[in-house]
MARSE-951433 format. One line per 2 residues: number of its first residue (from 1); for each residue x, y, z of C-alpha. Coordinates in nm, 2 decimals. Each point is the difference from the previous one (the first is absolute). Layout:
! MARSE-951433
NUM = X/Y/Z; ...
***
This chain:
! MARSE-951433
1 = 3.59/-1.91/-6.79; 0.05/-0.37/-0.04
3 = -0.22/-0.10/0.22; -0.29/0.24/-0.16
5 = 0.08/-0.14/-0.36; 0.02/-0.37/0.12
7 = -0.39/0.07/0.17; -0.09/0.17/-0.34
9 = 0.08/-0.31/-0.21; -0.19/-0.20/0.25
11 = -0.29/0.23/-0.07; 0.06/-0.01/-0.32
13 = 0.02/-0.42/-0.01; -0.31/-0.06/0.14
15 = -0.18/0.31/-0.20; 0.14/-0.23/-0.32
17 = -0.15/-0.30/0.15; -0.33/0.14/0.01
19 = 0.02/0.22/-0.27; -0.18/-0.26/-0.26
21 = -0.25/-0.05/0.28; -0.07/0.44/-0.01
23 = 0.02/0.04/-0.36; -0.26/-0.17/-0.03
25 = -0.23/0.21/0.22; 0.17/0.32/-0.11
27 = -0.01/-0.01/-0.37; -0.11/0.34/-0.04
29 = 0.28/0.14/0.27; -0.08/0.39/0.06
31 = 0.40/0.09/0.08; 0.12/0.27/-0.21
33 = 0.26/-0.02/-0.27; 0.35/0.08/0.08
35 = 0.05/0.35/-0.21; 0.25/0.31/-0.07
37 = -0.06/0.13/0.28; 0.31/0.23/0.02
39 = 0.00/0.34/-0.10; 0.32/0.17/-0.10
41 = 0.12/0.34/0.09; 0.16/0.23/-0.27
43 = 0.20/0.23/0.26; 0.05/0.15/0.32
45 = -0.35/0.20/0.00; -0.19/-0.34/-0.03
47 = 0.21/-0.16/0.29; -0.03/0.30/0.22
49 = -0.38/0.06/-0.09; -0.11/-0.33/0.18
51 = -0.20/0.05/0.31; -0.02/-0.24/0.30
53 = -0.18/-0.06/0.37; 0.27/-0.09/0.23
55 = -0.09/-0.37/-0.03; -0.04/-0.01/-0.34
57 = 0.40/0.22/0.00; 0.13/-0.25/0.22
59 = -0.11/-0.30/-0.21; 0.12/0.13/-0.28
61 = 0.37/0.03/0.17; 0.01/-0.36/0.14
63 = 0.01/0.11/0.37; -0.27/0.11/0.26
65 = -0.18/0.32/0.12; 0.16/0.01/0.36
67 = 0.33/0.03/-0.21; -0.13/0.25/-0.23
69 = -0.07/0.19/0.30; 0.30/-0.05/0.17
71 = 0.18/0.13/-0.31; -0.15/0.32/-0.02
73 = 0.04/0.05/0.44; 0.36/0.00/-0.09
75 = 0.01/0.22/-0.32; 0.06/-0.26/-0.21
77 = -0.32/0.02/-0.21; -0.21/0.37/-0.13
79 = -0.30/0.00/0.23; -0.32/-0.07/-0.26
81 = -0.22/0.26/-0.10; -0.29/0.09/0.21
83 = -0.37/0.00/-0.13; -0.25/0.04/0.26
85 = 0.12/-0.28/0.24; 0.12/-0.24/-0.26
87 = 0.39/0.02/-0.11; 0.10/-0.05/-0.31
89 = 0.29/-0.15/-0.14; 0.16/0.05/-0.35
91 = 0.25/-0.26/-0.23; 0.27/0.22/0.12
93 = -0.08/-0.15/0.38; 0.02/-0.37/-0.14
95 = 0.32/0.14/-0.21; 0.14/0.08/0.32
97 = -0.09/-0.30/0.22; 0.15/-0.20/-0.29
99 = 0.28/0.17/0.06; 0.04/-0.06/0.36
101 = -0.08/-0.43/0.01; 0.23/0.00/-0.32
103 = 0.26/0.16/0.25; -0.09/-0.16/0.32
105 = 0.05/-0.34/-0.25; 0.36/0.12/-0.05
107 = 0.07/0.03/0.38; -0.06/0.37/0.11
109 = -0.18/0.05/0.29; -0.25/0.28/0.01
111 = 0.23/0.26/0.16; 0.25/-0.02/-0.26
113 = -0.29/0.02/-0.26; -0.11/0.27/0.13
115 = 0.36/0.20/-0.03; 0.03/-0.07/-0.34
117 = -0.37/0.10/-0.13; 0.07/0.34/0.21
119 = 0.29/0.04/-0.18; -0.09/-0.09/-0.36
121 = -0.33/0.25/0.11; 0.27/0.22/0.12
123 = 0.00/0.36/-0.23; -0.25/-0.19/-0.28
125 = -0.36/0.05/-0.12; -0.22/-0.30/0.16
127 = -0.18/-0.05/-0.32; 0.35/-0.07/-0.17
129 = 0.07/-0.21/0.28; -0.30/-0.22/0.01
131 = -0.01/0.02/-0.41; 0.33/-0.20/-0.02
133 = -0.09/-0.24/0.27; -0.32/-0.09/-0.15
135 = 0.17/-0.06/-0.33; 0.25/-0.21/0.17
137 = -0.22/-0.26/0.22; -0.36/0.06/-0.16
139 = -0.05/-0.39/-0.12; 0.08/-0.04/-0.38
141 = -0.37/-0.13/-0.04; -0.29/0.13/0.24
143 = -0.21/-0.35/-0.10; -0.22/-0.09/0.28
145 = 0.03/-0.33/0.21; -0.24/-0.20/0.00
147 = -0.13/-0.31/0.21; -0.12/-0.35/0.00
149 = -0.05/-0.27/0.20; 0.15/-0.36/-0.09
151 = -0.34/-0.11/-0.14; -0.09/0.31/-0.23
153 = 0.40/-0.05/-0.15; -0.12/-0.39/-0.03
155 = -0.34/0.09/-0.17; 0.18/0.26/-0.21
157 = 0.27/-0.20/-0.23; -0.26/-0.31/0.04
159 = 0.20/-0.24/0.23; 0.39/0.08/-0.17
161 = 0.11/0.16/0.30; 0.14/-0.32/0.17
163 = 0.20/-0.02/0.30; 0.32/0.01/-0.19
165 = -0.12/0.28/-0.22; -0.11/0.20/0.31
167 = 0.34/-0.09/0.14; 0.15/0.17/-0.29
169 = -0.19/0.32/-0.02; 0.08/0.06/0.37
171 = 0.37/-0.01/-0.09; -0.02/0.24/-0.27
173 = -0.27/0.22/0.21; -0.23/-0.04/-0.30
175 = -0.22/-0.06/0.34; 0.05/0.05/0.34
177 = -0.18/-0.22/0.29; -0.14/0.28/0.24
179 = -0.18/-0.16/0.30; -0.29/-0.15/-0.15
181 = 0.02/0.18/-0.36; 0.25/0.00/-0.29
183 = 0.10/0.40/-0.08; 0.07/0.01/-0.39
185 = 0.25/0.31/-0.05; -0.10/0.01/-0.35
187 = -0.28/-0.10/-0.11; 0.09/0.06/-0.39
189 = 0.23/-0.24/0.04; -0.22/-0.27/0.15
191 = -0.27/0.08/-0.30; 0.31/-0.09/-0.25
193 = 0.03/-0.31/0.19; -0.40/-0.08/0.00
195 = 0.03/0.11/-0.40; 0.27/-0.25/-0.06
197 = -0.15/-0.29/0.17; -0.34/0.05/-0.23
199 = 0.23/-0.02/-0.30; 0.13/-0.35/0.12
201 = 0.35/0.11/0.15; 0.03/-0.16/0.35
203 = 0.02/0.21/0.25; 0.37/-0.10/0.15
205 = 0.09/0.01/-0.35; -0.03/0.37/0.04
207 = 0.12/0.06/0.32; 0.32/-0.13/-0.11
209 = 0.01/0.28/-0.25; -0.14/0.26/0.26
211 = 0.32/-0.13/0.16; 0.21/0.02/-0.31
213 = -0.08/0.39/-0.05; 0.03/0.09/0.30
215 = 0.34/-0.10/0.05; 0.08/0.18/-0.37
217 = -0.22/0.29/0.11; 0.14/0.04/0.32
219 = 0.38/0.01/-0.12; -0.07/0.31/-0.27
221 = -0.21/0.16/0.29; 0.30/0.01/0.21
223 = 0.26/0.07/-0.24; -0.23/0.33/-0.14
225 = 0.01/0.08/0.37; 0.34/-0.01/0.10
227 = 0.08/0.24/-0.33; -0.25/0.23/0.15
229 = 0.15/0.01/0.34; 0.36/0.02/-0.15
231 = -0.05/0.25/-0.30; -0.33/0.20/0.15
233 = 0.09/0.02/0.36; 0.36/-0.12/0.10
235 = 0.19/0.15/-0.27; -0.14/0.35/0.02
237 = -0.05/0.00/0.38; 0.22/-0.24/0.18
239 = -0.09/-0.01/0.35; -0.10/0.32/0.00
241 = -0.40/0.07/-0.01; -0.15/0.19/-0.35
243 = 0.00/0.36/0.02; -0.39/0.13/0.08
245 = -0.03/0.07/-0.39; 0.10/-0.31/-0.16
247 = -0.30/-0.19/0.26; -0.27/0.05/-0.25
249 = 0.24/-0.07/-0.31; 0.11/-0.37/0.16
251 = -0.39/-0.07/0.04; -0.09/0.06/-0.35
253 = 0.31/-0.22/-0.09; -0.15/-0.26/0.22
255 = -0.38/0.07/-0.12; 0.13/-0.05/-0.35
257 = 0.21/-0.28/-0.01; -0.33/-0.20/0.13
259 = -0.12/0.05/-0.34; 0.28/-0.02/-0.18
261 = 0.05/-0.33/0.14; -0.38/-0.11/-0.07
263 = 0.05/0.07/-0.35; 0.37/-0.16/-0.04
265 = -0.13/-0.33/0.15; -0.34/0.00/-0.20
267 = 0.24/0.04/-0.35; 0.23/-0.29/0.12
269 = -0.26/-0.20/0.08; -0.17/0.08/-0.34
271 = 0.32/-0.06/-0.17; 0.07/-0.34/0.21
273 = -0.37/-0.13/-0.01; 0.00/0.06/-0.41
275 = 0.32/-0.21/-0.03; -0.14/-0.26/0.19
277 = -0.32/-0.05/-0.21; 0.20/0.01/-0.29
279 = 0.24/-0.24/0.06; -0.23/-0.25/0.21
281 = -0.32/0.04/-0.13; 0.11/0.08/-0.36
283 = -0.01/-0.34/-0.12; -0.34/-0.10/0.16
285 = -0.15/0.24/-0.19; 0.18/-0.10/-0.31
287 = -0.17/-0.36/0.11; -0.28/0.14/0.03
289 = -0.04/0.14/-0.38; 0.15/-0.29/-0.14
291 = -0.27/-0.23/0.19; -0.29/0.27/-0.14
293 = 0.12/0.07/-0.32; 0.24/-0.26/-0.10
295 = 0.30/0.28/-0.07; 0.18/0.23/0.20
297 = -0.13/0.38/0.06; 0.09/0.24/-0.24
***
């Protein structure tokens, strides 16, 4: 990985180099604007409603189709559904591989895996089953990736993205250097970064506070979390696994809290960005009527 990020900012050097050279010719640059792509789901039926190819599944899980296949030769995965010659694959498939390279992560091997899903399966209704694992490991966000190569990132924010910068982002996988292409896993979050660099704000300036939130952001995320495991799961169930009727209550916890937290973290930020202006901005603004109107504002 260090070798692949050190030949990135060597690209991206000598794209930086040149770039006053192709801005020149490229004015009127035809690459499309970094959007909101994402699209969020409001439950289980939106996650489970999702329909893939077998390529287009196995993307979506981060691993390949000869392991996709592999899964489902040793039970591990629901065989697709069948139209004409073409199998189909549902959110509760990707639910379920998420499951498995979540586990493998952990250390299980794929026989052990196996024992366990047969018996969590074991005595319940599949739909409960695959209802609480796609609350569980369905991403929080279903934005779309997308890509770029170092020159189209250089043309974008207009020469900013120096070496260092590019540096930067890499560490905070704002981007990631694949092959010959950057991946952007959100591309909201890259358009907030192009925004803020039109309204003067340097661009490390705001990778530092990309960096700042995250580390804030990340802490509450993990606390929430562990008081789920503990007062959700642990507490009622121990070691044991739920009983078949409490499968499709835990998911609707799950489904819930994802909004629940949206809406926390939207008021505190509300509350927190509100304070700021006041306090910081406040007395520019008081400047600012004093210098037009030679008195305060009523």
């Amino acid at each position: 990985m260090a070798d692949q990020r050190q030949h990135f900012v060597d690209i991206l050097t000598y794209n930086h180099a040149s770039y006053s050279v192709v801005v020149d010719h490229k004015r009127q640059w035809l690459g499309h604007e970094v959007g909101d792509m994402g699209r969020r789901g409001h439950g289980a039926g939106d996650a489970l409603k999702v329909e893939f190819t077998i390529d287009e599944l196995a993307r979506a899980a981060g691993t390949t189709v000869r392991n996709v296949r592999a899964y489902q030769d040793r039970g591990l995965l629901p065989p697709p559904e069948r139209r004409g010659r073409t199998g189909v694959y549902n959110g509760a498939h990707l639910a379920r591989l998420r499951l498995i390279g979540g586990m493998l992560d952990r250390g299980y091997t794929l026989a052990s895996i196996g024992e366990l899903l047969d018996a969590w399966v074991a005595g319940r209704d599949i739909a409960q089953v695959m209802g609480l694992e796609a609350a569980l490991t369905s991403p929080w966000s279903d934005e779309v990736a997308e890509y770029l190569s170092p020159l189209e990132l250089m043309q974008k924010f207009q020469g900013r993205f120096t070496p260092e910068v590019m540096q930067r982002a890499i560490e905070l996988e704002v981007i990631i250097p694949e092959h010959d292409r950057i991946k952007v896993p959100s591309p909201r979050l890259l358009s907030v970064g192009y925004e803020l660099t039109q309204s003067g704000i340097p661009l490390e300036e705001t990778l530092s506070i990309v960096a700042l939130l995250r580390t804030n952001v990340e802490k509450a995320a993990n606390e929430l979390v562990q008081r789920v495991a503990t007062y959700v799961f642990d507490m009622p169930y121990g070691h044991s696994l739920p009983p078949p009727e409490d499968a499709s209550k835990l998911a609707e916890v799950i489904w819930r809290l994802r909004g629940q937290v949206d809406t926390a973290v939207a008021a505190e930020v509300a509350r927190a960005m509100q304070r700021a202006l006041d306090s910081i901005l406040g007395d520019r603004l008081t400047s600012i009527y004093e210098h037009l109107y030679g008195q305060e504002p009523r």
